[in-house]
C-alpha positions in Angstrom: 5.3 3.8 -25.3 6.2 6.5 -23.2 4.2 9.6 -22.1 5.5 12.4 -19.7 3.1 15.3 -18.6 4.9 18.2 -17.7 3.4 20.9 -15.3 4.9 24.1 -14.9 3.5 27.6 -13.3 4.1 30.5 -11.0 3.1 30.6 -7.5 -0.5 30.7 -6.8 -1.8 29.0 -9.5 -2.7 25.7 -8.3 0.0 24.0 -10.0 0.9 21.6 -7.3 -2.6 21.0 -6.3 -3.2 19.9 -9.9 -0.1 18.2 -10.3 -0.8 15.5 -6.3 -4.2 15.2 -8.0 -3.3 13.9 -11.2 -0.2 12.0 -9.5 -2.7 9.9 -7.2 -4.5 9.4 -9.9 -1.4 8.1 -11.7 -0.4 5.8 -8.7 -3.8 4.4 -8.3 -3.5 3.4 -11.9 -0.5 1.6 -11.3 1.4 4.2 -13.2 4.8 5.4 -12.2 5.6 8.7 -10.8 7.8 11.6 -10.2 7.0 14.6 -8.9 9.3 17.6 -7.9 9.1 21.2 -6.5 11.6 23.9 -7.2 11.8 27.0 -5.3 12.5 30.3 -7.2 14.3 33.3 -6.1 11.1 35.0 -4.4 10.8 31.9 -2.1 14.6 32.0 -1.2 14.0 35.2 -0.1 15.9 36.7 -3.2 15.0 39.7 -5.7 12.6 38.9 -8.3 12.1 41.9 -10.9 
């Protein structure tokens, strides 16, 4: 069986923190991993409205 857990959020709220915690977890397990940051506009230096 296969399970994904999918974390998504705005900047500031945590959402990485949360996301290395639970991955460590998840490796110590001996459960696979992926992790993966995107950058929005704001962080590009772009417009956000």
């Amino acid at each position: 069986m296969k399970t994904d857990i999918i974390f998504a959020g705005v900047g500031g709220q945590g959402i990485l923190t949360i996301a290395a915690t639970i991955g460590m977890a998840a490796v110590n397990k001996d459960l696979y991993l992926k992790q993966a940051e995107v950058h929005g506009m704001s962080q590009r230096g772009g417009d956000v409205q």
